[in-house]
N, C-alpha and C positions, 0 to 999 in steps of 0.2 A: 461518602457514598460507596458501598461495595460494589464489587461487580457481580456479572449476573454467574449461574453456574455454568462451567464449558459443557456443551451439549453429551452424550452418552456415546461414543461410541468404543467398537474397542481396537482402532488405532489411536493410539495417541496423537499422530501428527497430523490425521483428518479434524479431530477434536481441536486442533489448535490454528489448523490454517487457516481460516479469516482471522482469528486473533490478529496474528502474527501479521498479515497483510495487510492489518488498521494499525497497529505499534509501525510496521516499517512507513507508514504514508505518513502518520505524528510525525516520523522522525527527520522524516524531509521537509516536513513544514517547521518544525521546529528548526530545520538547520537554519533558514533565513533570518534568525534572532541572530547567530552569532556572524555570521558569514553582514550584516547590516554595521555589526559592529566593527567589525576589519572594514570594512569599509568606509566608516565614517575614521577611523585613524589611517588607514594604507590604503586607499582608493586602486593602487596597481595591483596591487598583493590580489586584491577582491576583484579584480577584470581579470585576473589571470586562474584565479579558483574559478571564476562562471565559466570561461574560455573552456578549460577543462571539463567540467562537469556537461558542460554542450556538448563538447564533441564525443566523451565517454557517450552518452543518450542516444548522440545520432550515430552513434557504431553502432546501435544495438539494430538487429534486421527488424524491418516493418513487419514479417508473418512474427516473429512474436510480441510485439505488441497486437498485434490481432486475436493468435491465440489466448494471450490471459486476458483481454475485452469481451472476449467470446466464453471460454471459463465462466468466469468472474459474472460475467451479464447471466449466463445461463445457469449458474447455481442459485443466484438469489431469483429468475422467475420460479425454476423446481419448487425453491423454496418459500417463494410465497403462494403458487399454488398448490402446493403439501399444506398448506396453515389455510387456504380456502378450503380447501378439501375436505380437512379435518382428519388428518392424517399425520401431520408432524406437529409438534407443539413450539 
């Protein structure tokens, strides 16, 4: 299956950011494959990777997780009513 073409624009890095923002979500879903694995051989190894990865998350400030839900929410309404509209393809 190819993929589809990245849309036109003429920043590069607007062209690629949702890319980029569904590769890094795979990448965190994927890490559960190997992080299950350490865990089934070194059960402490793997409480002390989540320990970690928890408290990285909850350091991060609540307005920005608000901002990129708000971003992120608000680009794809734009974007689906650009494509009702018949305005964006």
């Amino acid at each position: 299956m190819t993929n589809p073409p990245l849309p036109a624009s003429p920043r590069r890095y607007v062209a690629l950011a949702r890319p980029t923002f569904l590769y890094v979500m795979y990448a965190m879903i994927l890490w559960a494959i190997p992080l299950g694995l350490i865990g089934a051989v070194r059960p402490a190894a793997a409480r002390e990777m989540i320990r970690a990865m928890t408290a990285y998350l909850a350091g991060l400030p609540e307005p920005l997780y608000a901002l990129f839900g708000t971003a992120y929410l608000g680009y794809t309404v734009a974007r689906q009513w650009g494509k009702a509209k018949g305005t964006d393809q």
